[in-house]
VEXZA-633410 format. One record per residue (C-alpha): x, y, z. Coordinates in Angstrom, 3 decimals. Example, Ala and Ser with C-alpha at 12.3 -4.5 7.8 and 13.67 -1.06 7.14 Angstrom:
<sites>
(site (12.300,-4.500,7.800));
(site (13.670,-1.060,7.140));
</sites>
This chain:
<sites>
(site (41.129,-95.326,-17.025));
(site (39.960,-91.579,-16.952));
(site (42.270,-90.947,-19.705));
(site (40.497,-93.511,-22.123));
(site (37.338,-92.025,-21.153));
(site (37.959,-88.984,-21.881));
(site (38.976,-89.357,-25.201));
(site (36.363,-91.947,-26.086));
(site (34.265,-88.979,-25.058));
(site (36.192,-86.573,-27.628));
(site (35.425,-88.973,-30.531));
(site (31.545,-89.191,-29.660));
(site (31.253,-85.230,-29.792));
(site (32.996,-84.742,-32.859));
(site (31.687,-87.629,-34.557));
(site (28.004,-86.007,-33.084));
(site (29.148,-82.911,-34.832));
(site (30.154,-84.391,-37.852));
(site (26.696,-86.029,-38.535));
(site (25.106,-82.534,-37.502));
(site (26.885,-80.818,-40.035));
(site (26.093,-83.167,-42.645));
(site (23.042,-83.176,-41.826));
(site (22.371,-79.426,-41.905));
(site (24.162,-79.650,-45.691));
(site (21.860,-82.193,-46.778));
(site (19.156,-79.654,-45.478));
(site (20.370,-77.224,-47.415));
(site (21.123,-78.448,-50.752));
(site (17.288,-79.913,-50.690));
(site (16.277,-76.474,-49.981));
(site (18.803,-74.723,-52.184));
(site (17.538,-77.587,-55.151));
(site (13.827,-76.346,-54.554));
(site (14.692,-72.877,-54.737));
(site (17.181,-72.714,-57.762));
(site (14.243,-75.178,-59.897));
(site (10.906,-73.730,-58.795));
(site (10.442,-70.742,-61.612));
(site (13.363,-72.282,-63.675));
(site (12.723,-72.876,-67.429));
(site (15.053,-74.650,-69.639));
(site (13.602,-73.642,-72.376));
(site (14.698,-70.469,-71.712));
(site (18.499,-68.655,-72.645));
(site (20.478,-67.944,-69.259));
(site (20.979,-64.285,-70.190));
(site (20.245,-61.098,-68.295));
(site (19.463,-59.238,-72.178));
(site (17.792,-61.165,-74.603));
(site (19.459,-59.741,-77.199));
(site (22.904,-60.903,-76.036));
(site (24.693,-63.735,-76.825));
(site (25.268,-66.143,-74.449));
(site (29.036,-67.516,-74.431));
(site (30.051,-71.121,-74.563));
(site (32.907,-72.568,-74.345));
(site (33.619,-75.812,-76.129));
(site (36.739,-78.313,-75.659));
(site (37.431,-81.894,-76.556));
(site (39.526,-84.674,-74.793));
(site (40.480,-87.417,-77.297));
(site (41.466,-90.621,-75.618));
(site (41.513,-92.995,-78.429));
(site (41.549,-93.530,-82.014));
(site (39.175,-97.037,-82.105));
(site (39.266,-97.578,-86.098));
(site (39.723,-95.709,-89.281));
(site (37.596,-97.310,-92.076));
(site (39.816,-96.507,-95.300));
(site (36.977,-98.227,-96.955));
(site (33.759,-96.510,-95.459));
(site (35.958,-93.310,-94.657));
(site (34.765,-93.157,-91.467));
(site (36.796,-92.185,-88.274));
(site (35.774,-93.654,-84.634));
(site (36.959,-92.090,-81.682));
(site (36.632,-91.817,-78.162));
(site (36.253,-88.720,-76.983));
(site (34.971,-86.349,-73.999));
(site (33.026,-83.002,-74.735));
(site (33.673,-79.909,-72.378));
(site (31.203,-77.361,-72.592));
(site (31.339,-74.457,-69.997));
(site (28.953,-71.459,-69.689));
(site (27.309,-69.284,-67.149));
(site (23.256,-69.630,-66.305));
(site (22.660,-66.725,-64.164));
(site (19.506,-68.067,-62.598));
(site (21.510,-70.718,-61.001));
(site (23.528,-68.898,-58.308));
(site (23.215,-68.365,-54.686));
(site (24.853,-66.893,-51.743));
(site (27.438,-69.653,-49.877));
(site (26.925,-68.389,-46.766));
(site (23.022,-68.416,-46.694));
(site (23.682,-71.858,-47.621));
(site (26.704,-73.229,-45.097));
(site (28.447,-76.561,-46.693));
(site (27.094,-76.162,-50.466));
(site (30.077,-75.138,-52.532));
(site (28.017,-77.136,-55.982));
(site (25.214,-78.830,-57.338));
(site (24.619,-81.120,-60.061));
(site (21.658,-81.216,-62.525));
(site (20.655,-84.116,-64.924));
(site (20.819,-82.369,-68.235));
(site (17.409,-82.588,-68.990));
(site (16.366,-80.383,-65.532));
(site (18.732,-76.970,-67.121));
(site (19.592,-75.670,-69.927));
(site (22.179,-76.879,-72.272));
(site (23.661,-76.026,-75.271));
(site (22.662,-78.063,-78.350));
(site (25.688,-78.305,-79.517));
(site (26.108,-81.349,-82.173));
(site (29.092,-82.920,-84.278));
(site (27.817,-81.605,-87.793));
(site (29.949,-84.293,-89.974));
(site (28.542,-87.237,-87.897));
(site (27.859,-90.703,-89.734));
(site (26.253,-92.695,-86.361));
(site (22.622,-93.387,-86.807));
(site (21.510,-91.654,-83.714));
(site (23.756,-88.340,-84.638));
(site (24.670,-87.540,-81.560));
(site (26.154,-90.529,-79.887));
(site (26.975,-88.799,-76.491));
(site (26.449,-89.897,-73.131));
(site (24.014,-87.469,-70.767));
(site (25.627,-86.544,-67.601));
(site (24.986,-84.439,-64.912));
(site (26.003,-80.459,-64.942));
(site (28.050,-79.071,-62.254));
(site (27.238,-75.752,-61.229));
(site (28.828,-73.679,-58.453));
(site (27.535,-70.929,-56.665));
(site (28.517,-68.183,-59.287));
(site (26.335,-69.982,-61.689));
(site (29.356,-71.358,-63.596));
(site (28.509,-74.631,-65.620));
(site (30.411,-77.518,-66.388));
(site (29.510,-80.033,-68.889));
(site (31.805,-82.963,-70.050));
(site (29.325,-85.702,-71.717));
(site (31.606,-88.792,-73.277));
(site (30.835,-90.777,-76.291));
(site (31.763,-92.926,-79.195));
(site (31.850,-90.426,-82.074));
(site (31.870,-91.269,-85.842));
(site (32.482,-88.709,-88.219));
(site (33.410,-88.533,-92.076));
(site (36.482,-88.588,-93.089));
(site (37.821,-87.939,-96.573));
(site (41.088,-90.277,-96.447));
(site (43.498,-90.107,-98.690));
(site (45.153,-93.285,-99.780));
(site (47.607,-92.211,-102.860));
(site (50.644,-92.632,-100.278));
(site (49.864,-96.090,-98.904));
(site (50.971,-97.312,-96.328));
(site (53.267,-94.095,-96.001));
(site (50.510,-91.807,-95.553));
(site (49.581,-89.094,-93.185));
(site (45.716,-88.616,-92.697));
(site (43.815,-85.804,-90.790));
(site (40.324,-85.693,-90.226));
(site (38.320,-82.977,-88.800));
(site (35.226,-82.942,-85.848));
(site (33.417,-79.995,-86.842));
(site (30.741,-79.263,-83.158));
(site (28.653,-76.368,-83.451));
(site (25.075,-75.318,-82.248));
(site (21.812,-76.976,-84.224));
(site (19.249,-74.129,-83.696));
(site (21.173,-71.269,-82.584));
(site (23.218,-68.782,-84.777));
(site (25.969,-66.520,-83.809));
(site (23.761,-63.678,-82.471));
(site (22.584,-66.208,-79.593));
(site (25.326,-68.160,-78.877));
(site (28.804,-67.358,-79.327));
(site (30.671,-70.621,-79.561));
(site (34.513,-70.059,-78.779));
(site (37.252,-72.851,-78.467));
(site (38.252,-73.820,-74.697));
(site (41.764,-72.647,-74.095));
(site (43.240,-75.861,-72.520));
(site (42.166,-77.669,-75.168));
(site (44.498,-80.875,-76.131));
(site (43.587,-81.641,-79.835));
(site (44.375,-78.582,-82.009));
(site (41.293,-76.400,-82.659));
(site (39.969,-73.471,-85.003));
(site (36.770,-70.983,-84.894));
(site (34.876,-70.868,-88.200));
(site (32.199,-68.452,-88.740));
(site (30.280,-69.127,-91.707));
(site (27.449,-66.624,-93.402));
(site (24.653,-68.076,-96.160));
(site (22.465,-66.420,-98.694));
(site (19.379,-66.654,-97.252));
(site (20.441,-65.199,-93.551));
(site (22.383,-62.156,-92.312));
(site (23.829,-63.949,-88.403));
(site (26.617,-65.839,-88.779));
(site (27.204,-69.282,-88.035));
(site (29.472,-70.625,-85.802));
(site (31.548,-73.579,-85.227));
(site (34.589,-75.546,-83.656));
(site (36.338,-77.695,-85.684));
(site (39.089,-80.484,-83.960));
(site (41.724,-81.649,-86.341));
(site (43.087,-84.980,-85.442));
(site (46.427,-85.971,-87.479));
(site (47.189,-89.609,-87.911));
(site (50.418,-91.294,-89.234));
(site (50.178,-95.007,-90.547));
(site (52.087,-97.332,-88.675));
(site (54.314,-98.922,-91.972));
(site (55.366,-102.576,-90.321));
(site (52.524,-104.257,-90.921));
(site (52.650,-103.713,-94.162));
(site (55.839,-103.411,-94.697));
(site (56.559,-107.188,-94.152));
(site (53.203,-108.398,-95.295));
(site (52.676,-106.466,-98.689));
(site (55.655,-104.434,-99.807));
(site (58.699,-107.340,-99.140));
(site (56.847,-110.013,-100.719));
(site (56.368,-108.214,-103.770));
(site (59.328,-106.974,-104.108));
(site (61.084,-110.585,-104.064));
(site (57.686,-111.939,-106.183));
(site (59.076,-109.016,-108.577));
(site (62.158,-110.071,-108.787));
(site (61.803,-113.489,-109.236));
(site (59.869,-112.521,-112.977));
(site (64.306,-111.489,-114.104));
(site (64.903,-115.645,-113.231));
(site (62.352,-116.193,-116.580));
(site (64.943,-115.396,-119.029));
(site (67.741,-117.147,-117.056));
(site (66.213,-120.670,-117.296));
(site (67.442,-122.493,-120.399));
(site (65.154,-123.183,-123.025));
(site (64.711,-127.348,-122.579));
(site (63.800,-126.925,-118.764));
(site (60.366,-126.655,-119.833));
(site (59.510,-124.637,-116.821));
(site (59.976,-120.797,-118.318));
(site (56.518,-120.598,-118.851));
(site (55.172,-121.567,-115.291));
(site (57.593,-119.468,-113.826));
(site (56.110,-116.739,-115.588));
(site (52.294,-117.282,-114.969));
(site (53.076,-118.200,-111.529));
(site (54.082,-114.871,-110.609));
(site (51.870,-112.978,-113.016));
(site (49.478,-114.759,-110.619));
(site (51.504,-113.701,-107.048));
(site (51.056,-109.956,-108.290));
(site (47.324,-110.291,-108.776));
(site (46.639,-111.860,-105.088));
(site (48.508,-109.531,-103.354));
(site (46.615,-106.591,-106.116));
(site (43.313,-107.715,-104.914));
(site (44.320,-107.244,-101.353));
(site (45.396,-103.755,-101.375));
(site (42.043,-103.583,-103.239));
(site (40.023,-104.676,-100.166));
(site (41.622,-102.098,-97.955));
(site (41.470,-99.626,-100.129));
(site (38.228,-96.834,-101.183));
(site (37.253,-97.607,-104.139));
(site (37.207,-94.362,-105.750));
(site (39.266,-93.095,-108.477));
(site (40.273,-89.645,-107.036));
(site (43.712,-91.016,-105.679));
(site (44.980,-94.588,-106.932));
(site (47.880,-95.558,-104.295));
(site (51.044,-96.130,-105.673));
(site (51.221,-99.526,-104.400));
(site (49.073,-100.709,-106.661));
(site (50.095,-98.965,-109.514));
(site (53.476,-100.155,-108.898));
(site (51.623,-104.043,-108.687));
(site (49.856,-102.677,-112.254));
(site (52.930,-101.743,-113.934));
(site (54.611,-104.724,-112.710));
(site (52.224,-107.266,-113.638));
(site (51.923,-105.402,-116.976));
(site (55.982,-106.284,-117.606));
(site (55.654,-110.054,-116.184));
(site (52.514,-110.382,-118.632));
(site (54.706,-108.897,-121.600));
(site (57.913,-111.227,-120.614));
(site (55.699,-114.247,-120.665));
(site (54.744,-113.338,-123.664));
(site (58.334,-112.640,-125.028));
(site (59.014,-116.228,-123.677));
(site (56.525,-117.987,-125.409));
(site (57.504,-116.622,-129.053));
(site (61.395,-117.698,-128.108));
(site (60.153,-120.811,-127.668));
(site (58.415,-121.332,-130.164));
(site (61.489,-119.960,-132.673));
(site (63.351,-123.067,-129.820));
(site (61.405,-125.608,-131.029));
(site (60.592,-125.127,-134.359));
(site (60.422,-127.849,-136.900));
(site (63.738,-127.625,-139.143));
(site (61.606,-129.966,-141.715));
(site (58.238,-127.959,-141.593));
(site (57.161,-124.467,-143.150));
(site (58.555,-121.809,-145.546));
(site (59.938,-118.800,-144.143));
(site (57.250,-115.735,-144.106));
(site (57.103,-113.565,-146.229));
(site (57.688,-110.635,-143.980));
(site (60.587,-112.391,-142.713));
(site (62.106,-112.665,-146.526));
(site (60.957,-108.754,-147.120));
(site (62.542,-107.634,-144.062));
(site (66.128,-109.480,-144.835));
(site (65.902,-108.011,-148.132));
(site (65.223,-104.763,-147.504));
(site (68.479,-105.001,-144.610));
(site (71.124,-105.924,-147.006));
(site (70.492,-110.006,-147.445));
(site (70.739,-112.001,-150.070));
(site (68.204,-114.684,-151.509));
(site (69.900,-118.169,-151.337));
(site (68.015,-119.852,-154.729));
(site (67.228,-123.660,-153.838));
(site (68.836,-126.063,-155.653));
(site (66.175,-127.662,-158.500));
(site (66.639,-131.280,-157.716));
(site (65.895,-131.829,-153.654));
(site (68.046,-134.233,-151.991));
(site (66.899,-135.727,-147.970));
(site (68.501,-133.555,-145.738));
(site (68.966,-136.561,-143.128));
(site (70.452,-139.841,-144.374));
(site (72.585,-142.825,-142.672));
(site (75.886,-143.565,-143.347));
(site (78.758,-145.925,-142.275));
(site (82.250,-144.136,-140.286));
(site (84.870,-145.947,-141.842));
(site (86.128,-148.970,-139.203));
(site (82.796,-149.235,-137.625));
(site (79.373,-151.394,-138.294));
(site (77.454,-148.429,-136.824));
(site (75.234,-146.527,-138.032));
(site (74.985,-142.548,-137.542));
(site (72.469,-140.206,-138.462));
(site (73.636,-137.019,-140.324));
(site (72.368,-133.995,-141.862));
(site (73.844,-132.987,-145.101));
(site (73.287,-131.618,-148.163));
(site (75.428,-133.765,-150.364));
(site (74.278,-137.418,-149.341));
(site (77.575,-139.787,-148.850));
(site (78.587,-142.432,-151.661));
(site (81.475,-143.386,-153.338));
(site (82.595,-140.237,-154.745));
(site (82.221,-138.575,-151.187));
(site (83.639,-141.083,-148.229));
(site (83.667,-139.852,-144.858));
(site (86.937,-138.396,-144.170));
(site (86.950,-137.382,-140.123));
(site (84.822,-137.621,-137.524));
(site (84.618,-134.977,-134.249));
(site (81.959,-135.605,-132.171));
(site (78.994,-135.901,-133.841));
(site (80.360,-133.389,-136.918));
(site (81.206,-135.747,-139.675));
(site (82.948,-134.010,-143.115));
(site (82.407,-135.192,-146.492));
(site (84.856,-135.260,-149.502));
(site (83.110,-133.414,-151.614));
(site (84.179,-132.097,-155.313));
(site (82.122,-129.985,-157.094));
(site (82.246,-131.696,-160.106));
(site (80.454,-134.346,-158.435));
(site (76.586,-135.152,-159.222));
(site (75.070,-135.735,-156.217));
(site (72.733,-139.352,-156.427));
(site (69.562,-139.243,-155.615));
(site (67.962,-140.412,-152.869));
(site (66.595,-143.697,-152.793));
</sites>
């Protein structure tokens, strides 16, 4: 029994002490709070010379790629600032203040740098979220503000869907130049980083800036199996056109169908696409080309049909045609001057049927019908025979 109350009594004085202690730290910050703020200025450059610059550093944690607009060229990301500097009116002794190893000030109580993303297409411009500053009792600052950052991107697409895009976030200062603050990259920085300085015409201080370049590789299933097989096979099928015989009557549909296959899957690589005409993607100068040769075979397919088909009876051969046998070694055949029908009936010998037969020597007495294969029938013709004329 004395032993539990003597520990019970253990755990009230060090739980007393606890609260104490805390309560001497709360004491103390409220104090140390009134002290560091009451002739503080944010307006006003944390630096001992006026003339010096005051040194920031400036990191970035990407922690996702949200969407690339091929269309808009616009990258959105999700990313963490990290800005670190020194404000030397912000320090204090640890010991004069027991417990207090940091403080934290909204943003709009100290000074900050105004440090911007300079290729930024959200309305607001600077789409970053205002946090608190941690300071510690050397006057080191800490500043890590998230956001949803859109910036331009120039994107491009002439290897599509194989390509590799990389798109820069250019930070720098808004109202300072490199006299004032000297804007260097963080050294643990994860994205890959470079210091520009830049000088203009009209001013002698440089400029500085950070610029984060973020390297993106397409991700080629998608479509692979939704753009690139189909047309392939669509492309392929356009070879079948000249395989199908002539009396299928389908040659033609075959053709315009894919002619219009190519075109669909054109006007969807369209959509994704910029449309600029800096850098067409292959893709769809592969679709142009392609639907270029299926538009010339349909067109190849309609005059051998039409050579298929043509009327035996009807038309005189052009005169083109005539010229360009002549001038390749033909000879003229001269047409006979009385013109006989070219189709006439006739009886086979041993048979009350009737056949139909072309010939230019109609049959009669002088020419009987002397065999019959198939549907070739031969005449016994002499030459000294006048043919009769048609009745």
């Amino acid at each position: 029994m004395r032993f539990y109350k003597f520990w019970r009594s253990v755990g009230f004085y060090i739980c007393a002490a606890a609260l104490f202690q805390g309560s001497l730290q709360g004491e103390y910050q409220r104090k140390l709070y009134k002290e560091l703020l009451a002739n503080y200025n944010r307006l006003e450059r944390p630096v001992v010379n006026d003339s010096a610059p005051i040194l920031v550093e400036l990191g970035l944690t990407l922690l996702q790629i949200i969407d690339v607009d091929e269309k808009n060229q616009v990258l959105m990301t999700n990313a963490w600032l990290q800005l670190y500097w020194t404000d030397i009116y912000l320090t204090w002794n640890p010991e004069s203040y027991p417990g207090v190893q940091n403080l934290r000030f909204p943003s709009d109580q100290v000074w900050t740098p105004d440090i911007l993303l300079y290729n930024s297409a959200d309305e607001r411009f600077d789409a970053t979220f205002h946090t608190n500053v941690l300071v510690n009792a050397s006057g080191y600052c800490q500043y890590i503000p998230p956001g949803i950052l859109k910036s331009t991107c120039y994107i491009d697409v002439r290897w599509f869907p194989f390509d590799v895009q990389k798109c820069d976030l250019k930070f720098g200062s808004w109202t300072h130049n490199g006299w004032l603050l000297d804007l260097q990259c963080w050294t643990w920085t994860r994205v890959p980083a470079k210091r520009n300085e830049l000088y203009y015409d009209c001013c002698k201080e440089p400029y500085p800036d950070v610029t984060f370049t973020v390297t993106m590789r397409r991700r080629t299933l998608y479509y692979g199996l939704n753009l690139l097989i189909p047309c392939v096979l669509i492309s392929g099928l356009a070879l079948l056109v000249f395989l199908l015989p002539a009396d299928s009557g389908e040659k033609i549909s075959l053709g315009i169908t894919v002619l219009l296959s190519l075109t669909v899957f054109m006007l969807l690589v369209a959509e994704i696409m910029p449309a600029t005409s800096d850098s067409v993607p292959l893709i769809a100068q592969y679709f142009a080309s392609t639907m270029m040769i299926v538009g010339m075979s349909v067109v190849v397919t309609v005059i051998v049909l039409q050579f298929h088909h043509h009327d035996p009876h009807g038309g005189k051969m052009p005169k083109w045609v005539s010229d360009r046998r002549s001038h390749s070694g033909g000879h003229h055949v001269k047409p006979p001057n009385r013109q006989f029908p070219l189709t006439s009936r006739c009886a086979l010998p041993g048979s009350c049927d009737f056949v139909e037969l072309v010939c230019l020597v109609p049959p009669n007495e002088s020419n009987p019908v002397t065999s019959v294969s198939g549907r070739v029938i031969k005449l016994a013709t002499s030459p000294s025979v006048t043919p009769a004329p048609a009745p």
